[in-house]
C-alpha positions as CSV (number, residue, x, y, z in Angstrom):
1,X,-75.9,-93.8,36.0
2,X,-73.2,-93.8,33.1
3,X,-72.4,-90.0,32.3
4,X,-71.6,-89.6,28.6
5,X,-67.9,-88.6,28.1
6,X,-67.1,-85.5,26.6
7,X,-64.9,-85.4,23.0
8,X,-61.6,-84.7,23.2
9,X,-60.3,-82.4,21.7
10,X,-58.9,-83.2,17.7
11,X,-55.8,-81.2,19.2
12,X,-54.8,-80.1,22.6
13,X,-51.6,-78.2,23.3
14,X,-51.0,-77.2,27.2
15,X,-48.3,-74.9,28.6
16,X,-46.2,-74.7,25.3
17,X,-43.2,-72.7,25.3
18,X,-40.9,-72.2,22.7
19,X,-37.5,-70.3,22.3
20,X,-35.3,-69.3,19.8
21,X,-32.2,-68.2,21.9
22,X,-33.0,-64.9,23.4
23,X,-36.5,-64.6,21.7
24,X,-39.1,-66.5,23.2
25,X,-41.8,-67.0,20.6
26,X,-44.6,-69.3,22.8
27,X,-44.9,-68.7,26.2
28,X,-47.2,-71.1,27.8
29,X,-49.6,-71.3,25.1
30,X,-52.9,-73.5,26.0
31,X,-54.8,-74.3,22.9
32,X,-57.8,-76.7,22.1
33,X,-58.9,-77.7,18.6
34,X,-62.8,-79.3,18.6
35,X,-64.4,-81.5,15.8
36,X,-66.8,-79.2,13.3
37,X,-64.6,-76.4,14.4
38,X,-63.3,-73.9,12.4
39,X,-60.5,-71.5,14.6
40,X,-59.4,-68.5,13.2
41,X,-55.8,-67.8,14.4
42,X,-54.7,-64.1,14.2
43,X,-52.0,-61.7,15.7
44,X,-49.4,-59.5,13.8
45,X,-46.7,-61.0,13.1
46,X,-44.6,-62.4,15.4
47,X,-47.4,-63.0,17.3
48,X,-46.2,-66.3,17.8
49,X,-49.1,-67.9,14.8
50,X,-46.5,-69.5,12.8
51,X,-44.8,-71.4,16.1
52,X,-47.7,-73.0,17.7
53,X,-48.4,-74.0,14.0
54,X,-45.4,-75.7,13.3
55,X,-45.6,-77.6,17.5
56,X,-49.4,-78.5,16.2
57,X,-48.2,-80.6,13.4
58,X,-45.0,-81.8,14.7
59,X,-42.4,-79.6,13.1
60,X,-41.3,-77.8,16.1
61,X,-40.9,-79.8,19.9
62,X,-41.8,-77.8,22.5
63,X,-39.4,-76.8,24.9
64,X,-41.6,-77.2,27.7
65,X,-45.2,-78.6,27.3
66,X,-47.1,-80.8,25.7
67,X,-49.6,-81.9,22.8
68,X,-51.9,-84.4,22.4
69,X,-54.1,-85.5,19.2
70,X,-57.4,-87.0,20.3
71,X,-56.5,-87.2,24.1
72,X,-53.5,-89.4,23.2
73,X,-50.2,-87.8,24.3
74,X,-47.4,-87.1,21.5
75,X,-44.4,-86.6,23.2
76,X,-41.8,-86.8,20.6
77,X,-44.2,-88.3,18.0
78,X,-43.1,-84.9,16.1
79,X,-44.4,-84.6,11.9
80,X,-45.4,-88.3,12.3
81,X,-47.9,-88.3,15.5
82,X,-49.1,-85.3,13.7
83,X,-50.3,-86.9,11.1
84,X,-51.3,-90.2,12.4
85,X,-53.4,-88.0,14.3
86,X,-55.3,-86.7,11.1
87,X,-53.3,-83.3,11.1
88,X,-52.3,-81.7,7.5
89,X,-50.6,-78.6,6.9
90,X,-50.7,-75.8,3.9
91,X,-47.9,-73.7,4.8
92,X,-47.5,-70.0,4.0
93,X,-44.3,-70.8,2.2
94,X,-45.4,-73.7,-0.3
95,X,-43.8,-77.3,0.3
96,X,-44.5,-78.7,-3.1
97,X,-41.2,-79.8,-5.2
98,X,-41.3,-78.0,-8.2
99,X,-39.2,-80.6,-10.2
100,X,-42.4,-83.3,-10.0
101,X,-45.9,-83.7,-11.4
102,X,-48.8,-82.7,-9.3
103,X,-49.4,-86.5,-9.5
104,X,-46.1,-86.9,-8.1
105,X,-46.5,-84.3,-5.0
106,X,-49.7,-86.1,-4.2
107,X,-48.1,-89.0,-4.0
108,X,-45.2,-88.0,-1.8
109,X,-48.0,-86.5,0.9
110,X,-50.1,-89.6,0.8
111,X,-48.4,-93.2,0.7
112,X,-51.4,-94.7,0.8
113,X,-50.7,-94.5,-3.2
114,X,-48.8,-97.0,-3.5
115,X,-48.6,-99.9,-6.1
116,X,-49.5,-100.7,-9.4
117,X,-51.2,-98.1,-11.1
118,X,-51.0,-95.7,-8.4
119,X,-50.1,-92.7,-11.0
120,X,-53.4,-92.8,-12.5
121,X,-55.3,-93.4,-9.0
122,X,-53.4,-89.9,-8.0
123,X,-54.2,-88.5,-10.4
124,X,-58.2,-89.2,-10.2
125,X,-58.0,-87.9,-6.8
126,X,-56.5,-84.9,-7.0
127,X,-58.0,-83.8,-10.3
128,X,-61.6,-84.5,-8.5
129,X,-60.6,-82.8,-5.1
130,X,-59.6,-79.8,-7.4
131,X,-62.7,-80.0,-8.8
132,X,-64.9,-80.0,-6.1
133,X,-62.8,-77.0,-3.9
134,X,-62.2,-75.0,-7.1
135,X,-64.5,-75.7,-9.6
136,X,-64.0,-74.6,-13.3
137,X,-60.1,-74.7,-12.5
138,X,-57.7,-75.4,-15.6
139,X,-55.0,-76.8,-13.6
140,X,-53.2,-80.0,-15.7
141,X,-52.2,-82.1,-13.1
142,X,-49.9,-84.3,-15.5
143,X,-47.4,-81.6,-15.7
144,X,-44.9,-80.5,-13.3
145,X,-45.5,-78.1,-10.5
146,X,-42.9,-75.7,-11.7
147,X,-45.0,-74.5,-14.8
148,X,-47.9,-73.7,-12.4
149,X,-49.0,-70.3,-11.4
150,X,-48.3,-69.2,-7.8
151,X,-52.0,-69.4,-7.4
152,X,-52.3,-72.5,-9.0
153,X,-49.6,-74.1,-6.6
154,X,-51.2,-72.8,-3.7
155,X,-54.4,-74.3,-5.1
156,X,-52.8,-77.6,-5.8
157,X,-51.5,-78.1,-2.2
158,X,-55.0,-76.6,-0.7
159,X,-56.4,-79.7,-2.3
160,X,-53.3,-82.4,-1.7
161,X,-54.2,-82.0,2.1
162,X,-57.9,-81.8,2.0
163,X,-57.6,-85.4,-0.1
164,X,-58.8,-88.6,1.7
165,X,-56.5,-91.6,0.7
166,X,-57.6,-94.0,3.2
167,X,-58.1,-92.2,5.8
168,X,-59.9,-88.5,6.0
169,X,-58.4,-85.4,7.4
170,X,-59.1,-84.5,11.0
171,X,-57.7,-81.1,11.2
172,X,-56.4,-79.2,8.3
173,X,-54.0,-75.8,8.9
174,X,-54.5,-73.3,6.2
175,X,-51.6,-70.7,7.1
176,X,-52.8,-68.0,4.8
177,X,-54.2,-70.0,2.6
178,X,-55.5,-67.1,-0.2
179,X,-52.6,-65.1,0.1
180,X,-52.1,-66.2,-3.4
181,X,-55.4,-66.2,-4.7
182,X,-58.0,-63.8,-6.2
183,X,-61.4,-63.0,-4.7
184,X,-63.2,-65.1,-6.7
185,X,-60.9,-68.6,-6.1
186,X,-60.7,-67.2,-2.1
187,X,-64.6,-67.2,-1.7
188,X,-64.5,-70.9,-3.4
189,X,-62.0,-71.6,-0.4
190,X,-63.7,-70.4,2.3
191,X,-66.9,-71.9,0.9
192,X,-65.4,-75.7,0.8
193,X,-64.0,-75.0,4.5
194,X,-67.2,-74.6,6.0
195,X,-68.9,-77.5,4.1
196,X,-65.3,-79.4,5.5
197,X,-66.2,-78.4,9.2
198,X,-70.2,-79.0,8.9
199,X,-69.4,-82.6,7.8
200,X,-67.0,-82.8,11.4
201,X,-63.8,-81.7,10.1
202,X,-62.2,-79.3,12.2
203,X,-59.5,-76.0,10.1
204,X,-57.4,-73.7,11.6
205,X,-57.4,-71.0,10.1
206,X,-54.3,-68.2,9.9
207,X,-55.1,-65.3,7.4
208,X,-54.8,-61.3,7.6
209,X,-57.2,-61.1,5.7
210,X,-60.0,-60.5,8.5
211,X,-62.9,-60.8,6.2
212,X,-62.1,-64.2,5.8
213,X,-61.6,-65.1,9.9
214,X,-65.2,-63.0,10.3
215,X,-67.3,-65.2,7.6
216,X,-65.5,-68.7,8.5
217,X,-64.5,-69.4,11.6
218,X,-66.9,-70.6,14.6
219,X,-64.3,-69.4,17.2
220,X,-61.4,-66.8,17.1
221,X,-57.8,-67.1,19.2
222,X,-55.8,-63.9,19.3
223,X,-52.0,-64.0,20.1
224,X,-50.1,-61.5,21.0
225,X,-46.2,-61.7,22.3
226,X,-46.3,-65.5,22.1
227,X,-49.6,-65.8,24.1
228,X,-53.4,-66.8,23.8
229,X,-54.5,-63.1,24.8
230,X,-58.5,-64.2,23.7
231,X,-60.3,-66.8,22.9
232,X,-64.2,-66.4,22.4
233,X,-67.0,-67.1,19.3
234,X,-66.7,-65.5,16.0
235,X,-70.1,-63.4,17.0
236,X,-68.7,-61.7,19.8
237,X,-66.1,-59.9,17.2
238,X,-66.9,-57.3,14.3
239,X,-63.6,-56.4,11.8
240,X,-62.6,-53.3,14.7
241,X,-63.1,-55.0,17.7
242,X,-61.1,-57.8,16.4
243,X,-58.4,-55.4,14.9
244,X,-58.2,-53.4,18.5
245,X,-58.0,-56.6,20.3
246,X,-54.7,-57.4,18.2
247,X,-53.5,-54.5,19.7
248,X,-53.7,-52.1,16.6
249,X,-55.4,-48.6,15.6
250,X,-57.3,-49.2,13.0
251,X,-56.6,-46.0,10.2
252,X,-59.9,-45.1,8.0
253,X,-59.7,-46.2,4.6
254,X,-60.5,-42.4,3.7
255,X,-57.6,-41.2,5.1
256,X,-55.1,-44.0,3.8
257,X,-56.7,-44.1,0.5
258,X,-56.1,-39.9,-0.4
259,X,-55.0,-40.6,-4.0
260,X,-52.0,-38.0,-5.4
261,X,-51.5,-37.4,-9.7
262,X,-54.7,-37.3,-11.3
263,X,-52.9,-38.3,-14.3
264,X,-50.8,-34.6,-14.7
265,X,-47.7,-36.3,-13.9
266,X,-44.9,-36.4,-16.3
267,X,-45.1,-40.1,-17.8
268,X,-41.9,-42.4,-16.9
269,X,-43.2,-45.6,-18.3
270,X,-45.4,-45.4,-21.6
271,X,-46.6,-48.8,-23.4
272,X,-48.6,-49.0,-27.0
273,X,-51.5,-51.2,-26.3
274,X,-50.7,-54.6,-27.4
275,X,-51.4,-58.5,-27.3
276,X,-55.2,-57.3,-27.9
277,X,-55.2,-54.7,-25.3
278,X,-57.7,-52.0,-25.4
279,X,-55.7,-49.6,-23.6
280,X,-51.9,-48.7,-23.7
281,X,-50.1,-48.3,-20.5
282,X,-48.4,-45.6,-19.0
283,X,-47.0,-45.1,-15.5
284,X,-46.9,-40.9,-14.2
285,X,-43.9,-39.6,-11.7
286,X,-45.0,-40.0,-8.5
287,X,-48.1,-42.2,-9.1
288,X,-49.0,-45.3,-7.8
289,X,-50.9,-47.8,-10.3
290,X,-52.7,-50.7,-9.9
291,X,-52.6,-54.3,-11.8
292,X,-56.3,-55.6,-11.3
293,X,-58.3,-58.6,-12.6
294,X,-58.5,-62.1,-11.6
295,X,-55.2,-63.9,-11.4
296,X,-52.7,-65.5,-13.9
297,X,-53.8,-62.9,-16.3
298,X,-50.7,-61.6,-17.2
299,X,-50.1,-59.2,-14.1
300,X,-47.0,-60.6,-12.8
301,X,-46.1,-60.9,-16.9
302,X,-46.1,-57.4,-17.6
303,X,-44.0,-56.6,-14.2
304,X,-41.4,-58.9,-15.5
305,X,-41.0,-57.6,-18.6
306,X,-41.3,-53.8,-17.5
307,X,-38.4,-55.0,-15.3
308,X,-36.2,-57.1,-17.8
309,X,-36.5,-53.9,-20.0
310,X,-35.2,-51.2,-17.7
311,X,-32.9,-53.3,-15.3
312,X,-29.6,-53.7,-15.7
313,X,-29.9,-57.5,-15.7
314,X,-26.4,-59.1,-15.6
315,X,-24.4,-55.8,-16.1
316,X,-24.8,-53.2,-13.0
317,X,-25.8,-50.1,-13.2
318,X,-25.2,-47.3,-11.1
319,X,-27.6,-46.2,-9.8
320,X,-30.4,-48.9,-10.8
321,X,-33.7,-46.6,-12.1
322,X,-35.9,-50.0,-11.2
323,X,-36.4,-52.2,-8.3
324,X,-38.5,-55.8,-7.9
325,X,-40.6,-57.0,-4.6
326,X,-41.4,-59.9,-5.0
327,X,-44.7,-62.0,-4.2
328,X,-42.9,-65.5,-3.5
329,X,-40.2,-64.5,-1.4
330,X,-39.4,-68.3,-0.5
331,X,-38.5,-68.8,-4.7
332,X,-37.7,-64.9,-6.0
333,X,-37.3,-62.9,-2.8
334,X,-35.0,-64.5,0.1
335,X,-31.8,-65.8,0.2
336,X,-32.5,-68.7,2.6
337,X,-28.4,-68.5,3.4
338,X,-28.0,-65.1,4.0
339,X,-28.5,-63.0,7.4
340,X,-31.7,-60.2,7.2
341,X,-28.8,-57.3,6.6
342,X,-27.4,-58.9,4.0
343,X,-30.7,-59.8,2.2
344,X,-31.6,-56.0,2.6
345,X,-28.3,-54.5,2.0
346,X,-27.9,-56.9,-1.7
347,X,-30.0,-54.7,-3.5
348,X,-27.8,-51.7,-3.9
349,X,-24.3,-52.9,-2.8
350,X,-22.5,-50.3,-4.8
351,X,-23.8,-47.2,-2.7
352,X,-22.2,-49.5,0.2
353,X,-19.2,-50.0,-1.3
354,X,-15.7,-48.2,-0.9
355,X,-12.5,-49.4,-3.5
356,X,-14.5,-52.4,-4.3
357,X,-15.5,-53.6,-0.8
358,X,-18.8,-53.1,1.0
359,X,-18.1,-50.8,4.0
360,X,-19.8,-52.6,6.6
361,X,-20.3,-49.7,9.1
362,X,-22.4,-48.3,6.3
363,X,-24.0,-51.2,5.6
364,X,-25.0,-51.9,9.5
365,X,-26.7,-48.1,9.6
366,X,-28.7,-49.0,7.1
367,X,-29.5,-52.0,8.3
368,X,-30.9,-50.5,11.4
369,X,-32.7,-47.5,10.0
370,X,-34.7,-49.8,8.1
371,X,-35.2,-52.4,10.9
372,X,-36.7,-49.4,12.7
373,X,-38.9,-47.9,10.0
374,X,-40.6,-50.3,8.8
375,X,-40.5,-52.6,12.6
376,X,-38.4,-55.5,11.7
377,X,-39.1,-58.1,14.6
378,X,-35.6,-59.1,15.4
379,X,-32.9,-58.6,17.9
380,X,-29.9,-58.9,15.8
381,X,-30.2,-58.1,11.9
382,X,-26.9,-60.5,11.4
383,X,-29.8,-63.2,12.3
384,X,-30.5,-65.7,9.5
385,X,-33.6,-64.3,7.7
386,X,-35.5,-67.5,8.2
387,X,-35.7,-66.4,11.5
388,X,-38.2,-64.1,10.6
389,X,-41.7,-64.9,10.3
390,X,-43.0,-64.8,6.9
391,X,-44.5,-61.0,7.2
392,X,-41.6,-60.1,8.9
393,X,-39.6,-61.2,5.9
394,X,-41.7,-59.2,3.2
395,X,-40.6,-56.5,5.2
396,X,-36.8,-56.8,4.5
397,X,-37.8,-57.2,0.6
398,X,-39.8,-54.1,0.7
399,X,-36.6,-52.4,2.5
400,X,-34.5,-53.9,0.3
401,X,-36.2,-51.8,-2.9
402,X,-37.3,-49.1,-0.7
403,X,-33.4,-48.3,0.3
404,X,-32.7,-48.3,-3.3
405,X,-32.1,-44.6,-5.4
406,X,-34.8,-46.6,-7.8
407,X,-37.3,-44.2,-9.5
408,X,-39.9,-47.0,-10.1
409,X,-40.7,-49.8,-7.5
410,X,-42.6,-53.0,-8.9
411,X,-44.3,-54.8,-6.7
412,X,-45.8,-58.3,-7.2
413,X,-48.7,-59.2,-4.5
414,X,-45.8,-57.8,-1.9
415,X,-48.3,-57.8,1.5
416,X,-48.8,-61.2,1.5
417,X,-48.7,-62.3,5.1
418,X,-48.4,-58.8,6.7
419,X,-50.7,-57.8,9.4
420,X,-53.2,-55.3,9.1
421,X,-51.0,-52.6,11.4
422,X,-48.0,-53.2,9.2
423,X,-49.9,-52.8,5.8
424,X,-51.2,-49.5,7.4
425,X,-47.8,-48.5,8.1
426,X,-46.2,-49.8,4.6
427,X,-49.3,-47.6,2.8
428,X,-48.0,-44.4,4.5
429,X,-44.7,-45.2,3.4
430,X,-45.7,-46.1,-0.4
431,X,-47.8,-42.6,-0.4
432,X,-45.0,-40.8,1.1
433,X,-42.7,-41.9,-1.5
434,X,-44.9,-41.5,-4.2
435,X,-45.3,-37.9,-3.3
436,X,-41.8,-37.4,-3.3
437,X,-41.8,-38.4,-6.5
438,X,-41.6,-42.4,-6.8
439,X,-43.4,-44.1,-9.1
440,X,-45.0,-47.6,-8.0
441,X,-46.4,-50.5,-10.2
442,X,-48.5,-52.6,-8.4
443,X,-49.9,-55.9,-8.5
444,X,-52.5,-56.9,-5.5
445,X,-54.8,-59.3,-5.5
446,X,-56.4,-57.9,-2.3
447,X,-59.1,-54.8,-3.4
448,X,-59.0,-52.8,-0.4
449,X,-55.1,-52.3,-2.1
450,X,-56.2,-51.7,-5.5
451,X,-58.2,-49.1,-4.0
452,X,-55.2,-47.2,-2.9
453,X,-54.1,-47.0,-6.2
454,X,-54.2,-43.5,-8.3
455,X,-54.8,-45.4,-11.4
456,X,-55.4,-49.2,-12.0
457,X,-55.5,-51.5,-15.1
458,X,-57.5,-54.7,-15.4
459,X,-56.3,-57.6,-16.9
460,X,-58.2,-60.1,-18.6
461,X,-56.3,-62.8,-20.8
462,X,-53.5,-61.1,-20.5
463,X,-54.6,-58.2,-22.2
464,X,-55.6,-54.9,-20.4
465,X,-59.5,-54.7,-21.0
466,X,-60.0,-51.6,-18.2
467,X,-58.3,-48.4,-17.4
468,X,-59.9,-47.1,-13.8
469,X,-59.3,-44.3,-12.3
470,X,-60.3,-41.7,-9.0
471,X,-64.2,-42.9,-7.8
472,X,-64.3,-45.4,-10.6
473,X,-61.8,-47.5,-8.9
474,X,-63.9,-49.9,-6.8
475,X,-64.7,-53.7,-6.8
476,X,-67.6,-53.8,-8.6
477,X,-65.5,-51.6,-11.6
478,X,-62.6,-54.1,-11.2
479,X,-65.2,-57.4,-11.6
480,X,-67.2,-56.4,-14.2
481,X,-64.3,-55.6,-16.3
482,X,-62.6,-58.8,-14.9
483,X,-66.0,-60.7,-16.4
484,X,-67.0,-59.0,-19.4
485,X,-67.3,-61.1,-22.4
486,X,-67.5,-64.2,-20.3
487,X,-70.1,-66.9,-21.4
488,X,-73.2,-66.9,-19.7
């Protein structure tokens, strides 16, 4: 009697460890991806998520182990095996070359476009794949990728590596894939990836953004100190369970969310209401307000220009009244170059300086009272800052302004990629500051944020249409002023 073979697996990784000198970031990691599977991948970071990504499509060799794409072994096969095995990758930190078309990127990912006329075959493809993942989408795929919205790049590469060019995907990683992205644009996501895995596609899904792992995924993996520390189905979870099994406390929103100023606070930034806004905007000592609505609507517009008219710019001032996190910290935040101290330490150099020269002991304490408060996963801050996982990085930018004498912090989407313990953690900080007399601007496209806020504007068009504020700040305030006017 024949007995029917089992599948194997689209990708199976056995006994992978890898080590970046001291740190050892997988330690005999077993992991199987199945067809029509969709595995939701979570930890805090430097959990080890980002490493067994990069040894799953062929970026990373493992120091001891092995992977395998469809039962067929890869040892050093690396990025190509990877993808002759049907793997594609959306990293966390985009890959798409800002200096070409979005015709242009799709052709470097695919070279099955090849040939005569192949410009006007990419572009076909990825206008219709754009189309069917985000419908109603205004992206113009003739022009370059640097003119594109954050959101819109992560939207263009979403759909480069879901495209079919003569052969279809197998396993696509989304490495927080909506980090970028509104609600509304998210939910169109997470809509196309189940429709991807019911047709026999497997995902792997990293996001911290547990909503999204509870409504999508079929199984969930936790990591924890470079290992597999559970693997069972997405029903046996609910958002605590999941969060406790990470290994964190989960806060209640009450408690995080106790708002200060009620508006009695001595204005520091007043604006007249322009470009057809409704409302003016002003900023109180010690508040925290919120930028709200649906992205590319002008949020990260008016942070920019609050910041161009109160910085310094070329010629330093001492001390600074205004500091910048940024969102993209691979483009605006990082210096790829530069060790973690130094990329904290850059943002007020003249406190650290004696006769013209930074005083390094100085420098080093501070250093290492940030890397304690706000748990900077590294062994050595002279490290490069690429070492860091992504989160880990955001950390060091929100040190960097937070170690400033700065009055009023900007922040542009600044949690992207941090785990649900360290946003906790960063929300304390933010309020504590606040009360002692901070004032944050803040741009989040993640509500449970917005909610934090004492006050929050909504943009639509890039014109404030909505001023929120106390009990009126919820979701369903922030939509419907998001969508009024809007065709039916």
């Amino acid at each position: 009697m024949n007995i029917p073979s089992q599948p194997r697996p689209v990708v199976s990784a056995r006994g992978v460890r890898v080590a970046f000198g001291a740190v050892t970031a997988l330690d005999g990691v077993d992991l199987d991806i199945d067809a029509g599977e969709a595995l939701g991948l979570v930890g805090h970071n430097g959990a080890g998520k980002s490493t067994i990504v990069n040894v799953v499509n062929g970026g990373l060799t493992p120091h001891r182990g092995g992977i395998a794409y469809s039962g067929t072994d890869a040892a050093g096969g690396g990025v190509a095996a990877a993808r002759a095995g049907g793997v594609r990758c959306v990293f966390q930190e985009l890959s798409l070359c800002p200096n070409l078309t979005v015709a242009e990127n799709t052709r470097l990912m695919h070279q099955g476009l090849a040939g005569f006329g192949w410009r006007k075959r990419a572009l076909a493809l990825i206008r219709a794949k754009l189309a069917e993942i985000f419908p109603g989408n205004r992206i113009d795929c003739a022009g370059t990728v640097g003119e594109l919205s954050i959101a819109e790049r992560q939207m263009v590469e979403i759909a480069i590596n879901f495209l079919d060019v003569g052969e279809s995907p197998k396993l696509v990683i989304l490495d927080e894939p909506t980090s970028s992205l509104d609600a509304s644009l998210a939910e169109q996501l997470m809509a196309h990836v189940r429709r991807f895995v019911a047709s026999g596609g497997s995902v792997l899904l990293i996001s911290h953004i547990l909503g999204e792992i509870l409504s999508t995924a079929t199984r969930i993996v936790v990591m924890k100190d470079g290992k597999v520390v559970t693997s069972r189905p997405v029903g046996e979870f609910t958002a605590k369970s999941l969060v406790e099994t990470m290994g964190s406390v989960v806060r209640e929103k009450a408690e995080a969310g106790v708002r200060g100023p009620s508006g009695t606070a001595p204005p520091v930034i007043e604006l007249p209401a322009a470009n057809g806004s409704a409302f003016g905007f002003t900023a109180g000592r010690g508040e925290i307000v919120g930028l709200a609505g649906l992205g590319g609507h002008g949020q990260t517009d008016m942070l920019l220009s609050l910041y161009r008219a109160r910085s310094g710019n070329w010629l330093p001032r001492r001390p600074e009244e205004i500091a910048f996190v940024a969102g993209d910290r691979s483009l605006n935040g990082t210096f790829a170059l530069w060790s973690i101290l130094r990329n904290l330490s850059v943002g007020d150099l003249g406190a650290l300086s004696r006769a013209f020269a930074v005083d390094r002991g100085r420098e080093a304490a501070l250093g290492e009272a940030w890397k304690a408060k706000m748990a900077i996963r590294t062994p050595d801050m002279g490290n490069p800052i690429l070492s860091l996982s992504g989160g880990n990085q955001q950390k060091v930018l929100f040190a960097r302004a937070l170690a400033t004498p700065a009055s009023i912090v900007l922040m542009d989407d600044p949690m992207r990629g941090v785990d649900v313990g360290t946003k906790q953690d960063v929300y304390a900080i933010l309020r504590a500051e606040a009360e002692a007399g901070r004032t944050f601007v803040w741009y989040s496209t993640e509500m449970d944020e917005i909610r934090l806020c004492d006050r929050v504007y909504v943009f639509r068009d890039g014109a404030i249409v909505a001023e929120l504020k106390g009990a009126d700040i919820t979701e369903e305030g922030v939509l419907a002023a998001s969508f009024s006017g809007e065709a039916a």
